[in-house]
C-alpha positions as CSV (number, residue, x, y, z in Angstrom):
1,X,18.7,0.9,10.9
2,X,18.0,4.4,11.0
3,X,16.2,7.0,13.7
4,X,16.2,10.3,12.4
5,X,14.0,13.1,13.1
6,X,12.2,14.3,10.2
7,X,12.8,11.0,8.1
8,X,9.2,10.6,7.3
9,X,9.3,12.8,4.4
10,X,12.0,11.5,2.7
11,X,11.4,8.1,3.9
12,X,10.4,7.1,-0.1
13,X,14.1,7.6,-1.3
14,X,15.3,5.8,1.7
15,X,13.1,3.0,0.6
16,X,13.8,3.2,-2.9
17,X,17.4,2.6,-2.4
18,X,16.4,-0.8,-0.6
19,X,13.7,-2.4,-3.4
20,X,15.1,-5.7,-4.7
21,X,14.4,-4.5,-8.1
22,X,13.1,-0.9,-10.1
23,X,9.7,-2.8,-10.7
24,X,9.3,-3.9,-7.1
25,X,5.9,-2.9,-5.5
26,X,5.6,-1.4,-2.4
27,X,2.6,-3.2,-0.1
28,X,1.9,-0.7,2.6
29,X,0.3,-2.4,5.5
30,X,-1.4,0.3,8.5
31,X,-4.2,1.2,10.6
32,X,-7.0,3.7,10.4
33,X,-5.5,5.6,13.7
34,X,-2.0,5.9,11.9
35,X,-3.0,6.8,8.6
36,X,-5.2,9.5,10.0
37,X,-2.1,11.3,11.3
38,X,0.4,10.2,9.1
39,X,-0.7,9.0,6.0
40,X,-0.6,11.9,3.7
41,X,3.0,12.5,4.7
42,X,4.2,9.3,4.2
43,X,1.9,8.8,0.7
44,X,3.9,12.4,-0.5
45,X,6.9,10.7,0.8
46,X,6.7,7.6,-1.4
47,X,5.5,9.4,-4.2
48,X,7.7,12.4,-4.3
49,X,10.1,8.9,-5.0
50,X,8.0,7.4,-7.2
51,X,7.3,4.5,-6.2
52,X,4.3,2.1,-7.2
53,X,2.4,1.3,-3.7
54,X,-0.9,0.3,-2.3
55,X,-2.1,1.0,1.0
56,X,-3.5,-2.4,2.9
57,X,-5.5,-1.0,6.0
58,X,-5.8,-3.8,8.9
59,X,-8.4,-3.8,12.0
60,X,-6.4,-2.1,14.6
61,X,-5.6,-3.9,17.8
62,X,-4.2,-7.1,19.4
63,X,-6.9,-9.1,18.5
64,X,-6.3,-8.6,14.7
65,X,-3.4,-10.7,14.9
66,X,-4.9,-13.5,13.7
67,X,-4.4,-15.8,10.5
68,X,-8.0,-14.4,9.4
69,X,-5.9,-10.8,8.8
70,X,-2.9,-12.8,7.1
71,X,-5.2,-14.3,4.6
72,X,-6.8,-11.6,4.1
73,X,-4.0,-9.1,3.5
74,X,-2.3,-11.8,1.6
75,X,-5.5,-12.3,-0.6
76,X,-5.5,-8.3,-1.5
77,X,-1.9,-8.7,-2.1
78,X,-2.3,-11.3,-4.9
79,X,-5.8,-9.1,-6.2
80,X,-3.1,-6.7,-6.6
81,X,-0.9,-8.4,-8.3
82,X,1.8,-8.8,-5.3
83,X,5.4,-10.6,-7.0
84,X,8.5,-12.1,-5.2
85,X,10.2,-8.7,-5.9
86,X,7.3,-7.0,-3.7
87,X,8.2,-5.2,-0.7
88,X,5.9,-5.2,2.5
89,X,6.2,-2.1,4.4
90,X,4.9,-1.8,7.9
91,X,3.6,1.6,9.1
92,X,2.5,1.2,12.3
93,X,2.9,0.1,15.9
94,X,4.1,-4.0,17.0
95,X,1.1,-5.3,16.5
96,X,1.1,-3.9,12.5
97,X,4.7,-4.8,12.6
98,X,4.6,-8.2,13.7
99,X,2.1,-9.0,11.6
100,X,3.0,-7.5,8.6
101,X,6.4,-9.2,9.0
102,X,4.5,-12.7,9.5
103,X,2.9,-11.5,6.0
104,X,6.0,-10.7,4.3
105,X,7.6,-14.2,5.3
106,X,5.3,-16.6,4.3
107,X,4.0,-14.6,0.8
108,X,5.2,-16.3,-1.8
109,X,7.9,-18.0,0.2
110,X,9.2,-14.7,1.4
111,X,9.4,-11.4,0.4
112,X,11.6,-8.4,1.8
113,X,9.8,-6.2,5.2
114,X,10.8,-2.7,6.1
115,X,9.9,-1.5,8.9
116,X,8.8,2.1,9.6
117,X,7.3,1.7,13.5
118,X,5.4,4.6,14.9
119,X,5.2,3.7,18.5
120,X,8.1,4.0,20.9
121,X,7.5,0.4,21.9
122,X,7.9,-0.6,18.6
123,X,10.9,1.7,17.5
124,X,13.1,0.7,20.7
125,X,11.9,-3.2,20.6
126,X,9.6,-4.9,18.6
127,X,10.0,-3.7,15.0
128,X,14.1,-4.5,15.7
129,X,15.7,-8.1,15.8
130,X,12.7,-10.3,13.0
131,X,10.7,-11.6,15.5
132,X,6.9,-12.1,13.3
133,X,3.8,-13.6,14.8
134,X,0.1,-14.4,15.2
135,X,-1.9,-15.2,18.1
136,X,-3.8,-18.2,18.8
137,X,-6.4,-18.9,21.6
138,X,-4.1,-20.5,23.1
139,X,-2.0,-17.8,24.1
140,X,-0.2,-14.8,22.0
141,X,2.6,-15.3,19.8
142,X,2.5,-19.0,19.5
143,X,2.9,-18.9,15.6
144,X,5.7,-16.7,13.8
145,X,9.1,-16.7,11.6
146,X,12.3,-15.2,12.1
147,X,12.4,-12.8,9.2
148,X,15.0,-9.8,9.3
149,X,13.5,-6.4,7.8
150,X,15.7,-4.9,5.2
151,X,15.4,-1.9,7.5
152,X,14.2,-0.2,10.3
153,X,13.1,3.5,10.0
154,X,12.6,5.3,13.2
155,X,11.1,8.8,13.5
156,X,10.9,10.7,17.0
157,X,8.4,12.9,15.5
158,X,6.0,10.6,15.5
159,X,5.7,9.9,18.7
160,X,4.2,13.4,19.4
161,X,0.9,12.0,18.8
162,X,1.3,8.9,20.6
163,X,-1.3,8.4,23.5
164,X,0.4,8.7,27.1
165,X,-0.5,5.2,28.1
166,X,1.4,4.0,25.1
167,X,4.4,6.6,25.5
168,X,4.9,5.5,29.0
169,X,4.8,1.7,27.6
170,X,8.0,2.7,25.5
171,X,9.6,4.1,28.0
172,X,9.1,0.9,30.0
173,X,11.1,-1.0,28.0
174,X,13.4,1.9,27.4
175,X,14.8,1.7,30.8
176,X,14.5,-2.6,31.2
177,X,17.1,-2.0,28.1
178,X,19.3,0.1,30.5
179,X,18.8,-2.4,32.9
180,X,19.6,-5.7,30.8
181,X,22.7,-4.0,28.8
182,X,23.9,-0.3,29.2
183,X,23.8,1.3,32.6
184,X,24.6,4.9,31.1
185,X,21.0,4.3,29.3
186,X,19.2,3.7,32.5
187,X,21.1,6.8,34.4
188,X,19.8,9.0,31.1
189,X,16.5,7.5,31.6
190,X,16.7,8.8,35.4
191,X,18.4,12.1,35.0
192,X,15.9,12.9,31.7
193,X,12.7,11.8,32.7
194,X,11.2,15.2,32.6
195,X,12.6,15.7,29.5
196,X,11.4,12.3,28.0
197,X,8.0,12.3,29.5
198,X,7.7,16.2,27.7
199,X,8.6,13.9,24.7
200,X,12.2,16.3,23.8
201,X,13.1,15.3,20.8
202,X,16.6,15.3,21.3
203,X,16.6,13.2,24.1
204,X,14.4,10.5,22.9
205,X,16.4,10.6,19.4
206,X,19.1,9.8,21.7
207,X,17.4,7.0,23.5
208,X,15.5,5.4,20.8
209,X,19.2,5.5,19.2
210,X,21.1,3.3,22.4
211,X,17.8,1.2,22.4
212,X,18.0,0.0,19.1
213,X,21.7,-0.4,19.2
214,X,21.7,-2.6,22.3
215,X,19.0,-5.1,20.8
216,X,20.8,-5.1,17.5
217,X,24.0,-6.3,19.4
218,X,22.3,-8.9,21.0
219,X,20.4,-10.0,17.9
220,X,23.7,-9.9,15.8
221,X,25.0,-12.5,18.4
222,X,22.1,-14.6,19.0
223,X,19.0,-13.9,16.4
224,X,17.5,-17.3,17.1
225,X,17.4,-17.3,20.8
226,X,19.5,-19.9,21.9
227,X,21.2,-18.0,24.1
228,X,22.2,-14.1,24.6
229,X,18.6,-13.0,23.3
230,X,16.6,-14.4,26.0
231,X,18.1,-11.4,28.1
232,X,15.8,-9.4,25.9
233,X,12.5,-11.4,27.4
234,X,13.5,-9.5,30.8
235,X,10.2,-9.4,32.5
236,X,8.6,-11.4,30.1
237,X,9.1,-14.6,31.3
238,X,7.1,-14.7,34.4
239,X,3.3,-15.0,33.9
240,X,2.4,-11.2,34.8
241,X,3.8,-10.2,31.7
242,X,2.2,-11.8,28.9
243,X,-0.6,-14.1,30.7
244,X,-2.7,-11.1,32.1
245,X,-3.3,-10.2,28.5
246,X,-4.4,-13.3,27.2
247,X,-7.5,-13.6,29.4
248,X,-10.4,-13.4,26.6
249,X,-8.8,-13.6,23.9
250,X,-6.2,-10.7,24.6
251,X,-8.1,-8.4,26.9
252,X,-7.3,-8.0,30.7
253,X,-8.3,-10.1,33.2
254,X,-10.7,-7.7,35.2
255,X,-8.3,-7.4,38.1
256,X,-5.8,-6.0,35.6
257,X,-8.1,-4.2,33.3
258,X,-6.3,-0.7,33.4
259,X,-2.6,-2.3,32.9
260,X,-1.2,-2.8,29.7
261,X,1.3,-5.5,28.2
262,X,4.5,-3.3,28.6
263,X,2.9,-1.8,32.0
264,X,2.7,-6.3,33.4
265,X,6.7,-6.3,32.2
266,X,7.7,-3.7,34.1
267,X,5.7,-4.5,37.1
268,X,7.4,-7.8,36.6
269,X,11.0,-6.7,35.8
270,X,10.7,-5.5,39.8
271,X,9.8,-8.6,40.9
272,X,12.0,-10.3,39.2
273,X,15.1,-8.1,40.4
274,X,13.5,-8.0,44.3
């Protein structure tokens, strides 16, 4: 795992170091929103390495978590002539992430992820520890694979053009990691909030860093979930923090139509500590 500032634009010999082979193909799955901002650094990136990619773009959202987008990215894989030494790369936020990772570990059997997450959320939690999934109607998440990326590639700068809503949703689960593991984390997330909500880059290199430490401790220890890792579901496991979201098919039930996933956690992390 790496979070590095700047590591976008060198993030292709980073990669290259990881392919299973000097023919593997690189299978770069994204969203319009994300490749709008980023995509001609991390296309110079990949190619100033020379590697052979294509870019797979996806509907962006929760509700494109669906088998529908698995068999369809896996289709253009194959049209593309995707191998067992292809590589998946995920450019984006969790939902990309988790679905990309689904993608990766059921094409052909399996092929290598790396993840390269672009939301805090998703650099501090979800891109970390192999969870994959797809929603069903019946509730989000009910289908995935354990599959462990062959990296993780965190860049603060990214998160400069992250929306507030979704900033503040990382720092959510920033400080339920202080609270669930490392009370110096939660005191830095207290003492620095100015700094972190002007989005510092040296204090959320630093934060992004512990957060992704803590979870890959517990993952190390416990990657199925038998036992440790269910400290990570911290305000998860009550029904405000994933059931308000899976009213109509994954949009807020109208008396919680301005809170978000991570924003229901948090608001249940309280209750469950009160």
């Amino acid at each position: 795992m790496l979070v590095e500032r700047g590591v976008l634009t060198q993030v292709g010999k980073t990669i290259a170091k990881l392919l299973p082979s000097k023919k593997s193909r690189c299978f770069v799955v994204t969203v319009a929103p994300v490749w709008t901002l980023w995509g001609e650094t991390f296309k110079k990136a990949l190619a100033s390495a020379k590697l052979d990619f294509s870019v797979l773009e996806m509907t962006d959202g929760e509700r494109a978590k669906s088998f529908a987008s698995v068999e369809h990215l896996a289709e253009r894989m194959a049209m593309k002539g995707a191998d067992r030494n292809s590589v998946v790369i995920a450019f984006g936020g969790g939902v990309v992430g988790d679905l990309a990772g689904f993608l990766a570990s059921v094409y052909m059997r399996g092929v290598p992820v790396i993840q390269v997450p672009t939301t805090l959320l998703a650099q501090v939690d979800a891109a970390i520890g192999g969870k994959t999934g797809a929603n069903l109607r019946a509730g989000k998440n009910l289908v995935g694979t354990f599959h462990q990326p062959l990296a993780v590639i965190s860049d603060p700068e990214l998160l400069t053009t992250l929306p507030d809503r979704e900033f503040r949703a990382g720092l959510f689960e920033v400080i339920k990691s202080g609270v669930i593991r490392d009370r110096k984390l939660f005191e830095i997330a207290e003492s620095e909030r100015k700094r972190l909500l002007a989005r510092d880059q040296d204090i959320l290199e630093r934060v992004i860093h512990d957060c992704t430490r803590i979870k890959a401790e517990v993952v190390a220890a416990d990657e199925k979930e038998s036992d440790l890792r269910r400290i990570l579901n911290f305000g998860h496991t009550i029904r405000l923090g994933h059931g308000c979201g899976c009213h109509d098919r994954y949009r807020c039930a109208k008396d919680f139509s301005r809170i978000g996933t991570e924003d229901s956690v948090m608001c249940a992390c309280i209750f469950s500590a009160a």
